[in-house]
C-alpha positions in Angstrom: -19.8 39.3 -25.7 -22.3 37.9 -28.5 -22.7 34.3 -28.3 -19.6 32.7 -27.9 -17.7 35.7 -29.4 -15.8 38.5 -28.0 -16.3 41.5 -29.8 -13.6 44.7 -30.0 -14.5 48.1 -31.7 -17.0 51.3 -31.1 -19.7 50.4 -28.0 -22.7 52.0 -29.3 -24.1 51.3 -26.1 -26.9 49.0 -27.0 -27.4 45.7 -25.0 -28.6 42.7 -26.7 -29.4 39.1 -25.3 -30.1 37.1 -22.1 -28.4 38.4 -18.8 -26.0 35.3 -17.8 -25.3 35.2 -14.1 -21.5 34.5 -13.6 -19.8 32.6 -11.1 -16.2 34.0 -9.2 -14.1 31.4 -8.4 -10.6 30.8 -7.2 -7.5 28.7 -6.9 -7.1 25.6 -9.6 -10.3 23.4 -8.3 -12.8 26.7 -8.1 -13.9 27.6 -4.9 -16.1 30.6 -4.8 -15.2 34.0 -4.7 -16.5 37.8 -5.5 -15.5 39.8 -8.4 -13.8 42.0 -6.2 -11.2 39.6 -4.6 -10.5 38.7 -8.3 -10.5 42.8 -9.6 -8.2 43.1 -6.4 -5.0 40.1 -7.4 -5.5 41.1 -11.2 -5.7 45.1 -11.8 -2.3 46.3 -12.6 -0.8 42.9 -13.5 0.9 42.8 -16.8 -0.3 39.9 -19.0 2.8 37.6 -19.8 0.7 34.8 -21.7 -2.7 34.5 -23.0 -4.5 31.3 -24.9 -7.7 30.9 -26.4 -8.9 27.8 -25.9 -12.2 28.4 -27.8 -14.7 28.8 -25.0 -12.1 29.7 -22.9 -9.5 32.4 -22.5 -6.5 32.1 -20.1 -4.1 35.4 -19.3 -1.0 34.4 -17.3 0.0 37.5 -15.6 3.0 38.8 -13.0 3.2 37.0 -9.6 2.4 33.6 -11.2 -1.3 34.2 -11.5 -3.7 32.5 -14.1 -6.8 34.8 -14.7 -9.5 32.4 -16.6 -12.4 33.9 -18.4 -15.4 31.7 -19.7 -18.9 32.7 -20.6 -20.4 32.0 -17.3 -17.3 32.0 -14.9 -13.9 33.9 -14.6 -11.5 32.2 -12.6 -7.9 33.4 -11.0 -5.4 30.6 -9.6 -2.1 30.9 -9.0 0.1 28.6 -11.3 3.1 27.7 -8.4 3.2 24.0 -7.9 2.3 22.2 -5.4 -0.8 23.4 -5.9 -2.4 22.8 -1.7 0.4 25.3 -1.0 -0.2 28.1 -3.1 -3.9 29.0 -2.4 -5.4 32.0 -2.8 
């Protein structure tokens, strides 16, 4: 990451910038979670959608999960309506 942008190619290894803490958070109103419950539902998943919203990057993956990635927070709901049902 650089700024608001996402950068692909060679890591040279060098780390630039401000440390940004990040918040985990889960199902569609963002209650907190850890990295770990969120590497846990998402590893493995194949990616059947994905949107950039700008600031915001959405991945809709297998098992109608949405995995949600924004400078400061990452964010996995699942999609299944009604929503109060389908908690993570």
């Amino acid at each position: 990451m650089k700024g608001k942008r996402i950068e692909f190619g060679h890591d040279d290894g060098t780390v630039e910038g401000e440390s940004v803490a990040l918040r985990y958070e889960k199902n569609f109103h963002g209650q907190p979670c850890s990295l770990d419950f969120i590497r846990k539902l998402v590893v493995g998943q194949a990616v059947t959608s994905a949107g950039d919203w700008g600031d915001r990057f959405e991945f809709g993956l297998t098992d109608d999960l949405m995995l949600a990635i924004e400078p400061d927070r990452r964010q996995v709901y699942r999609t299944r309506n009604p929503i109060d049902q389908n908690l993570l």
